[in-house]
C-alpha positions in Angstrom: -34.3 31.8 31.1 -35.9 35.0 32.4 -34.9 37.9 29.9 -37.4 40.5 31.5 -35.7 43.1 33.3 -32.6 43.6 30.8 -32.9 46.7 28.7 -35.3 46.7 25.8 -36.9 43.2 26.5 -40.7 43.1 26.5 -43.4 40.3 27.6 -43.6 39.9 23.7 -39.5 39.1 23.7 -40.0 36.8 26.9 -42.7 34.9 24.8 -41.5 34.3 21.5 -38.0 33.2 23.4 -39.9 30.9 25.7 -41.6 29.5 21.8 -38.6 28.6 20.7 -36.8 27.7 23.3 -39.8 24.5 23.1 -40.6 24.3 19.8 -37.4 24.8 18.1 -36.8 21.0 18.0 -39.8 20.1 16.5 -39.8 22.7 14.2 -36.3 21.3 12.4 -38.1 18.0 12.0 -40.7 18.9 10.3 -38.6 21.0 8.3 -36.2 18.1 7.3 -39.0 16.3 6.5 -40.3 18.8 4.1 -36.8 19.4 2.6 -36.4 15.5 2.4 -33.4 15.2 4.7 -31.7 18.4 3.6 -30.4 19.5 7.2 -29.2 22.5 5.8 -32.1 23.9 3.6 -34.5 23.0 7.3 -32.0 25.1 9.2 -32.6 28.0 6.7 -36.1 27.1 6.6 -36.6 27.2 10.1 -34.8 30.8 10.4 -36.7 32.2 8.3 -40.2 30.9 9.4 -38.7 32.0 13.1 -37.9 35.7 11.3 -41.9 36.0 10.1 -43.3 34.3 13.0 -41.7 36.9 15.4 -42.6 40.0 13.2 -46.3 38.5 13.1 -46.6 37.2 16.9 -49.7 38.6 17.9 -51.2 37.3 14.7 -49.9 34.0 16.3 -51.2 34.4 19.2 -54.4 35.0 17.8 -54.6 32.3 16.3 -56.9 29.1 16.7 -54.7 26.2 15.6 -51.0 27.7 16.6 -49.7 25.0 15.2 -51.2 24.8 12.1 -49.9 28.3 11.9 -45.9 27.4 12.2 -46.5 24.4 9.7 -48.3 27.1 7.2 -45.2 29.4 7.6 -42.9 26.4 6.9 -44.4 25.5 3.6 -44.7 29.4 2.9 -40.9 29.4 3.5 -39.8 26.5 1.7 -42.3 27.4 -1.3 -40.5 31.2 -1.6 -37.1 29.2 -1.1 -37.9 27.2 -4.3 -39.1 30.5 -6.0 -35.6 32.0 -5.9 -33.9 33.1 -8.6 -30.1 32.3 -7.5 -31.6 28.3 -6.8 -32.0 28.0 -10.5 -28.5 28.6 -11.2 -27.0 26.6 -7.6 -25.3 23.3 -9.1 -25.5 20.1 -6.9 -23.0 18.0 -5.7 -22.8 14.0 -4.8 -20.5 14.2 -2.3 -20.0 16.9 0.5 -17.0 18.5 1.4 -17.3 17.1 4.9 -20.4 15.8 6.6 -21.8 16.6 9.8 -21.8 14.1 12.7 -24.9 11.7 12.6 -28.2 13.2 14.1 -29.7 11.0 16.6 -33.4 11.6 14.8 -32.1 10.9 11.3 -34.7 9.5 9.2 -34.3 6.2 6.7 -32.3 7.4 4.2 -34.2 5.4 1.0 -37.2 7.2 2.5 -35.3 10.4 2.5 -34.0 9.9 -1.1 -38.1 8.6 -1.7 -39.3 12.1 -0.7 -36.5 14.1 -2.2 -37.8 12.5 -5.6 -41.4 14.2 -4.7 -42.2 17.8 -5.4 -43.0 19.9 -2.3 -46.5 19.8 -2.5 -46.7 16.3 -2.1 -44.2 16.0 0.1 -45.4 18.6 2.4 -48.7 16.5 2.2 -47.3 13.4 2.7 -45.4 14.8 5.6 -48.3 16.5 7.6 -51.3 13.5 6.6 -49.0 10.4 7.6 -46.0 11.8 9.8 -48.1 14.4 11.9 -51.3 12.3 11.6 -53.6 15.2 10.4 -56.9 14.6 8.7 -57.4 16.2 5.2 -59.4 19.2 6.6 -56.2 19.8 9.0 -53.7 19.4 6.1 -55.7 21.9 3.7 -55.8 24.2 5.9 -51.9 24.0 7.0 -51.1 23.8 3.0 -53.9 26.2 2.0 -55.2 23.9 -0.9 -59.0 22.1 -0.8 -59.1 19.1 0.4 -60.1 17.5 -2.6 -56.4 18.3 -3.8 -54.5 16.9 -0.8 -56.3 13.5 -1.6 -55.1 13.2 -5.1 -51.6 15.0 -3.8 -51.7 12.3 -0.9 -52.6 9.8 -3.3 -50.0 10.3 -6.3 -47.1 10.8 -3.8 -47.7 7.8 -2.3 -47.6 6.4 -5.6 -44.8 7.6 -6.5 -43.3 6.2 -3.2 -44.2 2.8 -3.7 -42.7 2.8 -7.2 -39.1 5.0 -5.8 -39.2 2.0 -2.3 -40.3 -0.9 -4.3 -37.2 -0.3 -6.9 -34.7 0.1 -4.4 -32.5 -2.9 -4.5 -32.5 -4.3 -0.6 -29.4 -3.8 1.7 -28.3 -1.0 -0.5 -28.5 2.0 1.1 
């Protein structure tokens, strides 16, 4: 959709729709991954890395690995989310007051409820060295840790995974 030509649009405007117009998709799943399955928290997520990617677009443009740039400004956003003040005092709930429809790209729900057990840093590593395939170089960078501490991140989450999946008694879900 052309939005050049109605008042107040710029190139800039016609750009940053024309992002997320393609990327939008992609950026929810690797924000559900990061949140562990929490639909809701990626929706926020993704909102608010959209907000600080928009205001920062030419720095975005600039940059050499575009997408390393979005994932950075995920984990930026989730990290701040976790930082709130009001989350301390939020009370969970086992069941929801009405669910959402099933998503065509929901993930395993043990592996979900596996990754929800992590903390983010691990997850996030987790999620970027064995979902999105990046090498350790590529996933420091994106987390802005050395790499030396996404291998032992990498290698206590997956751990921790083994002991969470391995517990699980099969066919219940």
């Amino acid at each position: 959709m052309r939005l050049i030509g109605r008042p107040g649009v710029t190139a800039r405007d016609q750009q940053f729709h024309e992002f997320v117009a393609q990327r939008r998709g992609a950026l929810l799943h690797t924000a559900r991954l990061l949140t562990a399955g929490d639909a809701h928290l990626a929706e926020d997520l993704v909102q608010t890395a959209l907000t600080k990617l928009y205001v920062s677009w030419s720095a975005f443009r600039r940059a050499h690995n575009p997408d390393g740039y979005v994932r950075r400004v995920l984990v930026n956003a989730l990290t701040d989310e976790r930082r709130r003040v009001w989350r301390r005092f939020e009370r969970s709930v086992p069941d929801l007051p009405e669910q959402a429809g099933p998503d065509a790209a929901a993930d395993d729900p043990e592996l979900a409820e596996a990754l929800r057990g992590l903390p983010p840093r691990m997850r996030a590593a987790v999620v970027f060295r064995f979902v999105y395939e990046l090498d350790v170089a590529e996933t420091a960078q994106a987390l802005g840790i050395s790499a030396g501490t996404v291998k032992s991140q990498t290698a206590r989450a997956l751990g921790k995974l083994r002991e969470r999946l391995q517990s699980t008694p099969q066919g219940v879900k």
